[in-house]
C-alpha positions in Angstrom: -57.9 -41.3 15.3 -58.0 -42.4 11.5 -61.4 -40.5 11.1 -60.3 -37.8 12.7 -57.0 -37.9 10.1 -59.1 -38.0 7.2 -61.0 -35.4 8.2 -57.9 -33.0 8.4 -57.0 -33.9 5.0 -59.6 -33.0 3.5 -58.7 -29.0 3.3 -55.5 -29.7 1.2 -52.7 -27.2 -0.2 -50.4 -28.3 -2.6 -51.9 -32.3 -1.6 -51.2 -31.7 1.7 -53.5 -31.0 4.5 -53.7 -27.0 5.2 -52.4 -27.8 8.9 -48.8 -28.8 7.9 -48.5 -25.2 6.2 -49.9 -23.4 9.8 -46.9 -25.9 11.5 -44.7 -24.6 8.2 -45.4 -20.8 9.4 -45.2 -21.0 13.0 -41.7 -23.0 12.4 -40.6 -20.5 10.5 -41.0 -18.2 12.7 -39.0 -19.6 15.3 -36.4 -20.7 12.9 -36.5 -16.7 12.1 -36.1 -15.6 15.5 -33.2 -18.3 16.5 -30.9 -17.6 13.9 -31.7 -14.0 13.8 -30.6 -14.1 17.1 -28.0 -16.7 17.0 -26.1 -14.7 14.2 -25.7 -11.6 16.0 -25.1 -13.5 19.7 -21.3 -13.5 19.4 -20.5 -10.4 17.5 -22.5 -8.4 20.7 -20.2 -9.3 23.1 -17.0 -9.0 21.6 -17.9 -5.9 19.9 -16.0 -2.6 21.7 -18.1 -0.5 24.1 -17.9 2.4 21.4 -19.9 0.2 18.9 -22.5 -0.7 21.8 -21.0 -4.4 22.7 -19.9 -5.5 25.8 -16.0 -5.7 25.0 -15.7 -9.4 25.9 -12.8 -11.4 24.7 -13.4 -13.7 22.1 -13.0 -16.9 24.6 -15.7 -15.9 26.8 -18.3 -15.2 24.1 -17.2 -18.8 22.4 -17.7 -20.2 25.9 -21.0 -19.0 26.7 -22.4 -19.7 23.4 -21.4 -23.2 23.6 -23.3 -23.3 26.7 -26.1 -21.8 25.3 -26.4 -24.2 22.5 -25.4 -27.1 24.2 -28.3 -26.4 26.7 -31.0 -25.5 24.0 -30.4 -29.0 22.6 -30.2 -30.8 26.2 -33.8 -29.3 27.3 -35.6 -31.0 24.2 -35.5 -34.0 26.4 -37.6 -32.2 29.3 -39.8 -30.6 26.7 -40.6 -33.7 24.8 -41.3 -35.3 28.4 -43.7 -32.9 29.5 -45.3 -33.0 26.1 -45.6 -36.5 26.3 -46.6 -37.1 29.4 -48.9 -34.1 31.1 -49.5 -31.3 29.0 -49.4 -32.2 25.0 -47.7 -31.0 22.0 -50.2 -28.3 21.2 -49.4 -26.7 24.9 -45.6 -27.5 24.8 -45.4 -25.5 21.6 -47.4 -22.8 22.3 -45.5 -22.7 25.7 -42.2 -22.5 24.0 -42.8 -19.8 21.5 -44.3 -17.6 24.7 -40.9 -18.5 26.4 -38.7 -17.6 23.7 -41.1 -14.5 22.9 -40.3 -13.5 26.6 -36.7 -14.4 26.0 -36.1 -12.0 22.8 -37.4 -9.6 24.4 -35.3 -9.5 27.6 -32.1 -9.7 25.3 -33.9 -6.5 23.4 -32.7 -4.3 26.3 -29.1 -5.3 26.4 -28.4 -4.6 30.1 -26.5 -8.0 31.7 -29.7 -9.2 33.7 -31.7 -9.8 31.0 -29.5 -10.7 28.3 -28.6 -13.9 30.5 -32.4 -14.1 31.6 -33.6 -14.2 28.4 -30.9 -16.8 27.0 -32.4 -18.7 30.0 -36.1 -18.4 28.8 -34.5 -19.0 25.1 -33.1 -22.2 26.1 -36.3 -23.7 28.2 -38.3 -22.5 25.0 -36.9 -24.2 22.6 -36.8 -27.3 24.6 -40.8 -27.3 24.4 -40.8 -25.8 20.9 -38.2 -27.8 19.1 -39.3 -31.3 19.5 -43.0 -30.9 19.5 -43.6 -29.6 16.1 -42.0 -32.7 14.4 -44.4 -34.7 16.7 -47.3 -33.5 15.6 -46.8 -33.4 11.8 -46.3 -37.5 12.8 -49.4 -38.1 14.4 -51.0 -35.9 11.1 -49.7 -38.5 8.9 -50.0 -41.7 10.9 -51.7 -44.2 8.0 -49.9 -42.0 5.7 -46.5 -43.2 5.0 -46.2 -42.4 1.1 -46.8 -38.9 2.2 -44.7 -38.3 5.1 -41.2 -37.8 2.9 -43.0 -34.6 0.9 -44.4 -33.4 4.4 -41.0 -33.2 5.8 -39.4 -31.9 2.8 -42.1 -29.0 2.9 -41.3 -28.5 6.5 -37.7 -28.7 6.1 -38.2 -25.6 3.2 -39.8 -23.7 5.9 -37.1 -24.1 8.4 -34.6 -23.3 6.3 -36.8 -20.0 4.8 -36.6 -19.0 8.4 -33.1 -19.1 9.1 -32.1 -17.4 5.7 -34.5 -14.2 6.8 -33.8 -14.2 10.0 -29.8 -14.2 9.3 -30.8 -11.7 6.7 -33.2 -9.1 8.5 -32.3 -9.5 12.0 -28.6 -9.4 11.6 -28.4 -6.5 8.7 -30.7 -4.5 11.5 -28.3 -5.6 14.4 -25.4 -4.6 12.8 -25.8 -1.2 11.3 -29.3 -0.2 13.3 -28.2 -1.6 16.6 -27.9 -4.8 18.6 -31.4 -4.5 20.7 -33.1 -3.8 17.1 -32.3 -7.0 15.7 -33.2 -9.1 19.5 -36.3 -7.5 18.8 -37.2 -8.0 15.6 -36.6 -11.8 16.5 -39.0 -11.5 19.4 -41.6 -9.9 17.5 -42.1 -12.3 14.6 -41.6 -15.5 17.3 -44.9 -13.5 18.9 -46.5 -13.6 15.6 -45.8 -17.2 15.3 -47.6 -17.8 18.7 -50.5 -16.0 17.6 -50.7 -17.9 14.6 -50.5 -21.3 15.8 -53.0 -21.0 18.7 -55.7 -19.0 16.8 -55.2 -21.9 14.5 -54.5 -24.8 16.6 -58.6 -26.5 16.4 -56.9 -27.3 12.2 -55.4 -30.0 13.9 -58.7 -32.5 15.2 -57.4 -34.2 18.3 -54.2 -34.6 17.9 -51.3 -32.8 19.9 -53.9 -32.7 23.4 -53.4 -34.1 26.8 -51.9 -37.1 26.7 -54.5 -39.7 27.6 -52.7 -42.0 31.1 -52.1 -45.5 30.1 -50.8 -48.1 32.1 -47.2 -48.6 30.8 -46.7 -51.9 32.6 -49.5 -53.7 30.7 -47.6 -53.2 27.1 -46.7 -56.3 26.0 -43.5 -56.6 24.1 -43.9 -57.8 20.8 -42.5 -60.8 19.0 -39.7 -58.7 17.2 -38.4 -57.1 20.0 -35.7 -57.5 22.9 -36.9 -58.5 26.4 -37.4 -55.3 28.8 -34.0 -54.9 30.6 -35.6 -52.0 33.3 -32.7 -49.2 34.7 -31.6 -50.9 38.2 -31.6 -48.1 41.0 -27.8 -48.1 40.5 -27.7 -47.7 37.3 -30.3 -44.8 37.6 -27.9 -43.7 40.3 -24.7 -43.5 37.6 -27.1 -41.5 35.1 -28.2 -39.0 38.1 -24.2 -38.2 39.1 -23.1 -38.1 35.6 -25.8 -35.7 34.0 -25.2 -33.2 37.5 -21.7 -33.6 36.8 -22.0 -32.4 32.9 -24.7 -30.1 33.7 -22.3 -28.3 36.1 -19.7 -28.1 34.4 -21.4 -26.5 31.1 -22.8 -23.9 33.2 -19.8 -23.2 35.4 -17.3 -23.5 32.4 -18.3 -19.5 30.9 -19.5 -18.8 34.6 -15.6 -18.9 36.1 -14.3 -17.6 32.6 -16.6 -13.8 32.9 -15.9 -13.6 36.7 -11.8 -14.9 35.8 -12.8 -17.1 38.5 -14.2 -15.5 41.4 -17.0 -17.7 40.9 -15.7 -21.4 39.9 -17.6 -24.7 41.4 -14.4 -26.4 40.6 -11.9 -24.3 41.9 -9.6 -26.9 42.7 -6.9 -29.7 41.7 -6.8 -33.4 41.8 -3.7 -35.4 40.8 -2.0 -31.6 39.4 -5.5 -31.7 36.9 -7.7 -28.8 37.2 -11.6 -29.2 38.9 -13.3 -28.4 36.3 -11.2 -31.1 33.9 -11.5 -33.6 36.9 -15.7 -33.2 37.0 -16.2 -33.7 32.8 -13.6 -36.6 32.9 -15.7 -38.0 35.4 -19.1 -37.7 34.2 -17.7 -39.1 30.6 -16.3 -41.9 32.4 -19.6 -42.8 34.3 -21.3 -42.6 31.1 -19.1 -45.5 29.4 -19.6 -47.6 32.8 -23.3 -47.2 32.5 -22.9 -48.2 28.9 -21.1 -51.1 29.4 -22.9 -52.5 32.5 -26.3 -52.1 30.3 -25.2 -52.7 26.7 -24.6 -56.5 27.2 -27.4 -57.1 28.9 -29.5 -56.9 25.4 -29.8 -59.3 23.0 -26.9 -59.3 20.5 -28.5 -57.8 17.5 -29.8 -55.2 19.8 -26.8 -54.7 21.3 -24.5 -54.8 17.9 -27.1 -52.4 16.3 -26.8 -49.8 19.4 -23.5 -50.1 19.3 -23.5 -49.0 15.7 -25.4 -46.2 17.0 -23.2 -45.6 18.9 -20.6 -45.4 16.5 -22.4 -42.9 14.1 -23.3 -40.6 17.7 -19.5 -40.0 17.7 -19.1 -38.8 14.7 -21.8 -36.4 14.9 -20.2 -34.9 18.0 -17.2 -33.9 15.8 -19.5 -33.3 12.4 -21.8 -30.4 15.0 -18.1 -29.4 16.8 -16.9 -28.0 13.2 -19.9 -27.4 11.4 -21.0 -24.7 14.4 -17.9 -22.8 14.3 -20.3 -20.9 11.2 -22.0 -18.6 14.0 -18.6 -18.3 16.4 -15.4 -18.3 14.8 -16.9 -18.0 11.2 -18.5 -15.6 11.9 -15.3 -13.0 13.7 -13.1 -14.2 10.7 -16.0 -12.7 8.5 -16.6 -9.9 10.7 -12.4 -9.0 11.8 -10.5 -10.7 8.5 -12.4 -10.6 5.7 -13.0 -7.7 3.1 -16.3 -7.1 3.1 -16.3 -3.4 1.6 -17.3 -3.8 -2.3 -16.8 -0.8 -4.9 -17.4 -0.2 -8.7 -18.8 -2.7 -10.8 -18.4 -5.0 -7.6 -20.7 -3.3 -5.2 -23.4 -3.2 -7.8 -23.6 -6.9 -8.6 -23.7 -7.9 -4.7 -26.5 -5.1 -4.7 -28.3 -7.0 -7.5 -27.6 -10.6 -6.2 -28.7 -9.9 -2.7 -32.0 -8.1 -3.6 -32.8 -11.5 -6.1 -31.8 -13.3 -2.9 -34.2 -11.7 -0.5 -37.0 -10.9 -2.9 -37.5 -14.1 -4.6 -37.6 -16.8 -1.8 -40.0 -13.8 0.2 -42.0 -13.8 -3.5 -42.4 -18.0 -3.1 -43.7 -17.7 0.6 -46.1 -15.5 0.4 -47.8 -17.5 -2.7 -47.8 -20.5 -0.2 -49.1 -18.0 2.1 -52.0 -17.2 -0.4 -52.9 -20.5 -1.2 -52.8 -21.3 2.6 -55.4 -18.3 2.8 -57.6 -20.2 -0.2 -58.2 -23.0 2.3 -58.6 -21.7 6.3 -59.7 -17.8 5.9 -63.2 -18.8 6.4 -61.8 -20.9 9.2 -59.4 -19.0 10.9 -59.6 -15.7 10.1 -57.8 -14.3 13.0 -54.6 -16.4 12.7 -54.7 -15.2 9.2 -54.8 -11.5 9.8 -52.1 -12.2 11.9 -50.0 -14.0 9.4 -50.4 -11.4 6.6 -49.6 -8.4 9.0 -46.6 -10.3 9.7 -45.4 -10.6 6.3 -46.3 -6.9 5.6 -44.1 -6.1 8.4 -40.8 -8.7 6.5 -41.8 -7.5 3.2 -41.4 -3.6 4.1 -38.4 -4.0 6.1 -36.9 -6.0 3.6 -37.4 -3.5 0.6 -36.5 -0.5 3.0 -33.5 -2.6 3.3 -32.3 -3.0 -0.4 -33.4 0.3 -0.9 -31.0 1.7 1.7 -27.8 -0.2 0.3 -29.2 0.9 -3.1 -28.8 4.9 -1.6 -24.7 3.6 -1.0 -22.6 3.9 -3.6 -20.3 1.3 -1.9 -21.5 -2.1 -0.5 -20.5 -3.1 2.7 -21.5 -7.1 3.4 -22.7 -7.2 6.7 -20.5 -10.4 8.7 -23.4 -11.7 9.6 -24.6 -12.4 5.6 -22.6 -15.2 5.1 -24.9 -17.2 7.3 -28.0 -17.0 5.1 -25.6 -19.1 2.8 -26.5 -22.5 4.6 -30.4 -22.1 4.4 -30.0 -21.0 0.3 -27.4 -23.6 -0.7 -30.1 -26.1 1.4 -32.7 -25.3 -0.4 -31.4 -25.2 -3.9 -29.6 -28.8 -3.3 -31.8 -30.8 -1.4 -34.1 -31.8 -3.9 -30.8 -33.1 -5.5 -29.8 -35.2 -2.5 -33.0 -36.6 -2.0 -33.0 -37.9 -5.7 -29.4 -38.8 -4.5 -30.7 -41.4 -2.2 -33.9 -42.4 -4.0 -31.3 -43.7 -6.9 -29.3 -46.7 -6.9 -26.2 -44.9 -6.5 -27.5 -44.0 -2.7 -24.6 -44.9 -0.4 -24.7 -46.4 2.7 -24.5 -45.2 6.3 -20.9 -45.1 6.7 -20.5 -43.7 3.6 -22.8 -40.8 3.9 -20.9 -39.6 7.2 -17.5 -40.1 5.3 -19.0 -38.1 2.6 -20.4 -35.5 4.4 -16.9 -34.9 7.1 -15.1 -35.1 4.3 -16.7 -32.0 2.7 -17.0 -30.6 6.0 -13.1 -30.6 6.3 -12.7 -29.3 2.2 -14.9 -26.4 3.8 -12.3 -25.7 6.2 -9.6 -26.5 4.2 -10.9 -23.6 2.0 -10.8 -21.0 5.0 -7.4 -22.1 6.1 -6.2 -21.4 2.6 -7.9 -18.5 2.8 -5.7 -17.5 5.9 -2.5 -18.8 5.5 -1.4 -14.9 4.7 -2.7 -13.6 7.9 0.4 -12.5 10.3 0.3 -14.4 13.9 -1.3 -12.7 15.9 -3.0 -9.9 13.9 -6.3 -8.3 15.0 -7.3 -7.7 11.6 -7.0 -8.8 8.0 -8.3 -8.4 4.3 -9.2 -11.8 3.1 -11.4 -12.6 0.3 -15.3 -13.1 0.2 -14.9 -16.4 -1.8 -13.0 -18.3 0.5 -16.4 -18.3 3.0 -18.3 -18.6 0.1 -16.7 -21.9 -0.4 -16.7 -23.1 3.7 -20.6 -22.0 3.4 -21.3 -24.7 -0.2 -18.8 -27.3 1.1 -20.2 -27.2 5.0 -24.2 -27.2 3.2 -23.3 -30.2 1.1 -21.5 -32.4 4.3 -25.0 -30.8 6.1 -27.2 -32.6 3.7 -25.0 -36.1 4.1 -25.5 -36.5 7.7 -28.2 -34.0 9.3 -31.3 -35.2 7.3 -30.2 -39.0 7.8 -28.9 -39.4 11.2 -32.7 -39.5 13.2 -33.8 -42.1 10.2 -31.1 -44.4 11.1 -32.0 -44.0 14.9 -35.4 -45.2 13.8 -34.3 -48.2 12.0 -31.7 -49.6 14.3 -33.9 -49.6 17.5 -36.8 -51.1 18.6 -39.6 -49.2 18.9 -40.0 -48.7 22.4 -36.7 -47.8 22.6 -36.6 -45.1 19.7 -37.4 -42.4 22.7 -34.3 -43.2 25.2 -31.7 -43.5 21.9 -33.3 -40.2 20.2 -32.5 -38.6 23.7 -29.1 -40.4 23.8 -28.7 -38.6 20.0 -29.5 -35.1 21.3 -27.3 -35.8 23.8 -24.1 -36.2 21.5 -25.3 -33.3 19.4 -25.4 -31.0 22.6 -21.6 -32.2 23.4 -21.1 -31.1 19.7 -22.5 -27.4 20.4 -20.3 -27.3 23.5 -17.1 -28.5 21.8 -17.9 -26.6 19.4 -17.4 -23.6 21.6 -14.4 -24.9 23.4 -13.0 -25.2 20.0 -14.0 -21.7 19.1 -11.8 -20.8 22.5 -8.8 -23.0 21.4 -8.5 -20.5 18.0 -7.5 -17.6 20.0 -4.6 -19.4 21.7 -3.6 -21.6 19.0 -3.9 -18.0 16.2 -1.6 -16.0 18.5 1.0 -18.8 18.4 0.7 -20.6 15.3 -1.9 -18.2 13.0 -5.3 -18.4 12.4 -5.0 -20.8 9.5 -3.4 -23.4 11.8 -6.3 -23.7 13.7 -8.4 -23.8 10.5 -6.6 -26.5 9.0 -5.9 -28.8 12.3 -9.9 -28.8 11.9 -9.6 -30.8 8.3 -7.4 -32.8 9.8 -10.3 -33.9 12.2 -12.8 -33.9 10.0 -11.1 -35.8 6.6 -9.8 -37.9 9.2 -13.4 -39.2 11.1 -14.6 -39.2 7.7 -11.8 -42.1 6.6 -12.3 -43.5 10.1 -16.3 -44.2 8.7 -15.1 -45.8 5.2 -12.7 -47.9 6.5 -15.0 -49.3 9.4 -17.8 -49.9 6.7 -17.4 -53.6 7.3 -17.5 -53.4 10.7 -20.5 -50.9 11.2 -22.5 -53.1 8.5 -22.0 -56.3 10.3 -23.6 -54.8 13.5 -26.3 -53.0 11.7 -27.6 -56.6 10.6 -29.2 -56.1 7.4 -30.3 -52.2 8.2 -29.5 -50.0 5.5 
């Protein structure tokens, strides 16, 4: 394998091997159509019938969103086990992006049968897609370790460049072309991605086919790590009931909501609880059992570090809960409460600012994309033809774009803009957290999470400021740009704390042949976040037609300042377990 390595860093762009910029792309493209897609998800159904929505009330949209996000992060664990296993991360990505190619373009004609089939074929697709790419840019720089940290970074840029154009392009074209023009749009350039990476795919030696079969029972354990403490057939029994039990419940939960219950698995009561309450309660509770059955079983600085993992796997629940109300309840407050219709001198500088914001990053990427050219045209000629069509295709729509909100003499912000503010406050202030933790000012664990809830709750604090004039009960409202300005900067900055770190500390606290079973316990917790997250979303319409809107707002920086003392304070706890881990 090392031969093969260095023979795929030989073709190098910007001292890295030309293969980790055709990954680069082909994320990017994904990342383009998911949050194109993802920004415009909500707004389509609870827009009215006259404006071409389906009329839904907020709950349900929050509810099957949550769903839908929750499940996206729940099939990485089948897609990284078919990948694994039978068919490779070459085929599980290029079986994902087909997937999600299929899946954009059911949503593209609106009626209810494919909008739910392709948020089906969205979710399956990013199970294969999602955890594949990472896997392969490992195996690229296995020998490599003093590169790895500037391969990710590069990779990270191209994630985020993604998600600031789709946000930009597909939701500008969603919301004043039409819906199915921006479910296209993502669909198109995830097809362009496809074509990109498999025209391309021989850049990357042997690595990312089949998986060779070895014979897992022959590993030995090495001297470092715990004894092998196998899943009994019981306990393989508690995992099987509780993941049907929380399967069934996220998919039933917007289910009996849409029909208002003529279709409900749980449509029943036990103890004066409702069925569905009864079933998660359940599953939870199975969960803890199986974690206390198997958790003392280890050796005790296994089992105190997994219990610190534990610890940070909470938090992150509440950290994704709050931090994804940005595309649900974020995103109505921009759409239904904010004033987003700028005049005069106003109107001119967004005009100015958004054209520097959408030319300049586009200007960046397509030098990468020329240097990338430099190295593989002789190569891979087709997949670069189909690169540079696609980027003819972004570059004309953006300037026809500007050009039309140029033509206005007023500027009206579209609601889903305000998302493209994550990806550009990420990529302006990353490099500044990374020389953050390079320094010896770089805080620990516990104080990273505390850090980064912290800022997550001033983010909300600023919002519920932002609200506290908005009547109980009110449909509409007039609020300030700035104050989402603000929730946007404060949410990025608590983003870069804990999203970037939280997989490195998985690594460093497990052994290695157990890094696979605790990154899919991680995903786990980050799928309960999406969920909560949209039960949370739900909870706002109640709680805003009682107590206000702001309420809601600020009973979430309650939560989050509070989780984030919660992680100082334990600090000498958490360290004790983590045994020397920083």
């Amino acid at each position: 394998m090392s031969t093969s390595i260095d023979q795929i860093f030989k073709d190098k762009v910007l001292g890295h091997p030309a293969g980790l910029f055709v990954l680069f792309f082909t994320e990017m493209w994904e990342r383009f159509s998911y949050y194109g897609m993802r920004a415009l998800l909500v707004m389509f159904f609870t827009a009215s019938l006259m404006d071409e929505g389906w009329g839904w009330p907020r709950e349900y949209a929050y509810a099957i969103f949550g769903t839908y996000t929750s499940l996206v992060y729940l099939s990485t664990l089948l897609g990284g086990y078919f990948a694994d296993k039978i068919i490779g991360y070459r085929y599980a990505v290029a079986v994902g992006a087909l997937l999600m190619t299929l899946g954009h373009g059911a949503m593209a004609l609106e009626t209810p049968f494919f909008i739910y089939t392709g948020l089906t074929l969205l979710v399956f697709g990013s199970g294969f897609f999602k955890p594949n790419m990472t896997s392969i840019i490992s195996e690229m720089y296995k020998g490599k370790d003093e590169k790895k940290d500037g391969a990710y970074t590069i990779f990270y840029m191209g994630v985020n460049a993604g998600a600031f154009l789709g946000i930009l392009l597909c939701g500008y074209l969603g919301e004043k072309v039409g819906w199915r023009w921006g479910f296209g749009l993502a669909g198109i350039f995830m097809f362009f991605g496809l074509l990109q990476f498999w025209f391309a795919q021989n850049i990357f030696g042997d690595i990312g086919k089949k998986p060779v079969k070895t014979n897992d029972a022959a590993k030995e354990v090495s001297a470092n790590e715990p004894k092998f403490n196998p899943f009994t057939h019981f306990q393989l029994a508690i995992i099987g009931v509780a993941s049907l039990l929380g399967l069934s419940w996220i998919l039933n939960d917007p289910v009996s909501k849409i029909s208002e219950g003529a279709y409900n698995l749980f449509n029943f009561k036990m103890f004066g609880t409702e069925g569905s309450n009864v079933v998660i309660l359940t599953a939870l509770l199975l969960f803890v059992v199986l974690l206390i059955i198997r958790i003392p079983r280890y050796d005790r600085i296994t089992r105190d570090r997994m219990l610190a993992v534990m610890f940070f796997a909470f938090i992150t629940i509440f950290f994704w809960a709050i931090f994804e109300q940005a595309p649900s309840s974020l995103t109505i407050f921009a759409r239904d409460y904010t004033q987003r219709i700028l005049e005069g001198n106003a109107a001119d500088i967004f005009k100015v600012v958004n054209s520097l914001m959408t030319i300049i990053p586009l200007g960046i990427i397509t030098w990468v994309l020329i240097l990338l050219f430099r190295k593989t045209f002789a190569k891979y000629a087709l997949s670069n033809i189909i690169l540079a069509l696609s980027f003819l295709i972004i570059w004309g729509i953006s300037i026809w774009m500007l050009n039309a909100e140029f033509q206005e003499e007023i500027a009206e912000v579209p609601a889903s803009w305000f998302g493209v503010l994550n990806s550009l406050f990420i990529i302006a202030f990353a490099p500044l957290f990374s020389k953050w933790w390079e320094s010896k000012y770089n805080p620990n664990a516990n104080m990273k999470y505390a850090i980064g809830m912290v800022l997550l709750g001033i983010g909300m604090a600023c919002v519920a400021i932002g609200a506290s004039d908005i009547p109980v009960g009110a449909a509409t409202a007039s609020v300030s740009m700035v104050w989402l300005i603000l929730v946007y900067f404060f949410h990025t900055m608590g983003e870069l704390c804990v999203s970037p770190v939280a997989l490195s500390y998985v690594s460093k606290l497990v052994p290695g042949r157990m890094i696979a079973m605790m990154f899919g316990i991680w995903y786990l917790a980050v799928a309960i976040g999406m969920k909560l997250a949209g039960v949370f979303g739900e909870a706002s319409e109640g709680i805003a037609n009682e107590y206000g809107l702001s309420y809601f707002f600020w009973i979430l920086t309650a939560v989050a300042v509070g989780l984030g003392v919660l992680s100082a304070v334990l600090y000498p706890v958490i360290k004790k377990l983590m045994h020397g881990v920083r």
